[in-house]
N, C-alpha and C positions, 0 to 999 in steps of 0.2 A: 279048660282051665278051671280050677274049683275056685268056689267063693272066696276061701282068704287068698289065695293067689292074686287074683281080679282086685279086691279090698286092697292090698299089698303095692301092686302096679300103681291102682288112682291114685292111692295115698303118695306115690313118688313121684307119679306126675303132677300133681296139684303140688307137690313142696318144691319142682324143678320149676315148675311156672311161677310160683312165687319168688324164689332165687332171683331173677332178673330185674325185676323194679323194681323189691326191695332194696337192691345193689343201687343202682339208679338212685333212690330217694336217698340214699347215705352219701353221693357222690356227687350231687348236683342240686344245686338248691332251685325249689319247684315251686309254685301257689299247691296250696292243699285243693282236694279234690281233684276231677280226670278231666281233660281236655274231651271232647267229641271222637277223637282220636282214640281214644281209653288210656291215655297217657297226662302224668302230671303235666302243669305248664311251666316252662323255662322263662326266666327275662321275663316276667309280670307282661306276657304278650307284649312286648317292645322289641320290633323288629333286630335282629342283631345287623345284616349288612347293612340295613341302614345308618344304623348305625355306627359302626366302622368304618363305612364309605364315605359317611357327611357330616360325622360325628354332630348328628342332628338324631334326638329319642324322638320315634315314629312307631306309633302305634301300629301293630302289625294287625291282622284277620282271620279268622276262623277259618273260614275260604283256601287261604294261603295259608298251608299247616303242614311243616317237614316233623318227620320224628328221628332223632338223635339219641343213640343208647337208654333208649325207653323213656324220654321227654319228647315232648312236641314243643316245638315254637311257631309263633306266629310269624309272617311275614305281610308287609303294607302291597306286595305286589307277586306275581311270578316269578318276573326277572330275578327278585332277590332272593326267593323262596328257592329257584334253580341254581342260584349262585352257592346260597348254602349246601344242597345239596351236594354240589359236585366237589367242596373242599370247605368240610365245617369246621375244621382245625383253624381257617384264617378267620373265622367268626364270633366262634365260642367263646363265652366270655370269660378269667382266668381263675383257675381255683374253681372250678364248676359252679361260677355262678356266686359264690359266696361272696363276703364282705372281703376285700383284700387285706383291710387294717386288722381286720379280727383273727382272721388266718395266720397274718404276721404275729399276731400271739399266741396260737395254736387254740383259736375259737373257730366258729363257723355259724357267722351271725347272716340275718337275711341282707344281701347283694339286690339294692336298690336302683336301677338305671337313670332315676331322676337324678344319684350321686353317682358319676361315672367319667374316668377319663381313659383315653387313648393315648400310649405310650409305644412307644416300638410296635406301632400298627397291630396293639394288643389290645383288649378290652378290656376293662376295671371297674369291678362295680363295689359300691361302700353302700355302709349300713342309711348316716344321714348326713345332714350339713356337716357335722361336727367333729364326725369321722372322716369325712372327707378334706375339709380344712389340715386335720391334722395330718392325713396323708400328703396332702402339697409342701408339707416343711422338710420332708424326707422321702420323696418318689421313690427315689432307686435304694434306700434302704427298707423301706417298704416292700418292695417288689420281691428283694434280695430274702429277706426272712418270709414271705408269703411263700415264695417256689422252696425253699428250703424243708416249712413248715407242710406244705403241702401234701410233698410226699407223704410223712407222717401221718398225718390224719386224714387224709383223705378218705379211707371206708370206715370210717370211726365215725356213728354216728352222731348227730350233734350235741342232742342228749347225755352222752357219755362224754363230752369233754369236761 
């Protein structure tokens, strides 16, 4: 294979390997910088089954580290770390993580677990108190314009709204 051939190929493998997290960081809200994993972090390292199981924020562990379409999460244990694994759909938290009231306006503000509720054995994370407050006066029309709005923006990065 001659030089620009070779030059050609790396050049499309290195823009195909970039494709995928970039995707990922547009779709799921992360902590900046790579897990150990080499992957952003999901959920500010706060356990999700834990969370959805005891609707109790439990700080998950490096130790215990699933990776989910190019994010890691932490988990406090195995047991919950396998649990994800085997059906992350019942864990993930909605809107990939984002702020759900911000979403409801077609933003994509950072998704705080310390502001977080469970709905329809779903998970819900909000910006702070105040966004959160104001989601309690309107759940289900919240929820209602978040899955609506979602679809919408979901690879739209946040920047660009």
């Amino acid at each position: 294979m001659s030089f620009s051939k070779t030059l050609v190929a790396v050049t499309l493998l290195g823009i195909a390997n970039l494709s995928g997290p970039a995707l990922a960081a547009d779709e799921y809200n992360t902590s900046s910088g790579l897990t150990a994993a080499g992957a952003p972090l999901g959920m500010h390292g706060v356990d999700p089954v834990a969370f959805v199981n005891l609707g109790n924020r439990i700080d998950g562990a490096a130790r215990h580290t699933a990776l989910h379409d190019g994010v890691a999460y932490y988990f406090s244990s195995k047991e919950t770390m396998d649990k994800f694994t085997a059906d992350p759909a019942a864990y993930l938290p909605q809107n990939g993580g984002f702020c759900t009231f911000g979403v409801s306006v077609g933003k994509k503000f950072d998704g705080d677990p310390q502001f977080a509720a469970i709905v329809d054995d779903k998970l819900y994370l909000f910006l702070n108190e105040e966004i959160f407050r104001a989601f309690l006066k309107d759940e289900a029309g919240t929820i209602a314009k978040a899955e609506e709005n979602w679809v919408k923006i979901r690879s739209t990065a946040a920047k660009d709204l």
